[in-house]
C-alpha positions in Angstrom: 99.6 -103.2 -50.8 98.4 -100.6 -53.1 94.8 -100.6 -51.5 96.6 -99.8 -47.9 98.8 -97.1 -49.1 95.7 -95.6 -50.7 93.8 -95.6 -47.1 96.9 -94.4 -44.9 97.4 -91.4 -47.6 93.7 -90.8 -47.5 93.7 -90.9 -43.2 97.0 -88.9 -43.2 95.7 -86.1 -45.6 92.6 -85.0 -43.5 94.8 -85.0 -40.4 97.4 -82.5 -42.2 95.9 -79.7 -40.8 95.4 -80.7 -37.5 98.8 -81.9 -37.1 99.8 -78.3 -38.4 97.7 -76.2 -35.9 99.1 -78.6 -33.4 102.7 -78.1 -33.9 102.3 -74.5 -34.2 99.7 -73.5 -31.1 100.0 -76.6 -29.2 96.1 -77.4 -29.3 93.4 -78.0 -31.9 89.7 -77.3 -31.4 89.0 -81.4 -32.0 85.7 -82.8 -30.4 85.9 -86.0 -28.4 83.8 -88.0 -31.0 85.7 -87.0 -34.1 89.3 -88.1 -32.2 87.7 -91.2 -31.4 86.4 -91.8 -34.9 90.2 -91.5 -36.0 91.3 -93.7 -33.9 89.0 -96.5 -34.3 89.4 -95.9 -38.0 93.1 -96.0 -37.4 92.8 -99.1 -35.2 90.7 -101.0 -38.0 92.9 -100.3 -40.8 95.9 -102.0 -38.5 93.8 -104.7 -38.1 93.3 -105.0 -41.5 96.4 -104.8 -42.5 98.2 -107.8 -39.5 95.3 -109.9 -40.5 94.7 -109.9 -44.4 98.2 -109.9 -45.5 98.0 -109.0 -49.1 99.1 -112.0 -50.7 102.9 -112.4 -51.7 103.7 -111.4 -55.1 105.6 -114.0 -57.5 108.2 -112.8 -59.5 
């Protein structure tokens, strides 16, 4: 699970900012291509994640 935490903390860091100028002004000056690059990047990791299950650790 270490290799997912490591891309959600990478995707969440560039989108600190945004979220900021967001919360603050309401808006953020985000093209249309660079939103959907996110998303689909989002999407992928998800998809990742529901169908490579990390395999279960034995104690």
């Amino acid at each position: 699970m270490d290799y997912y935490d490591r891309i959600v903390d990478q995707m969440f860091s560039g989108t600190d900012k945004l979220v900021d100028r967001l919360e603050k002004l309401g808006s953020v000056p985000l093209r249309t291509r660079h939103l959907h690059k996110f998303i689909g990047a989002a999407l992928g990791t998800r998809n990742e994640v529901l169908f490579h299950p990390a395999p279960a650790r034995q104690a």
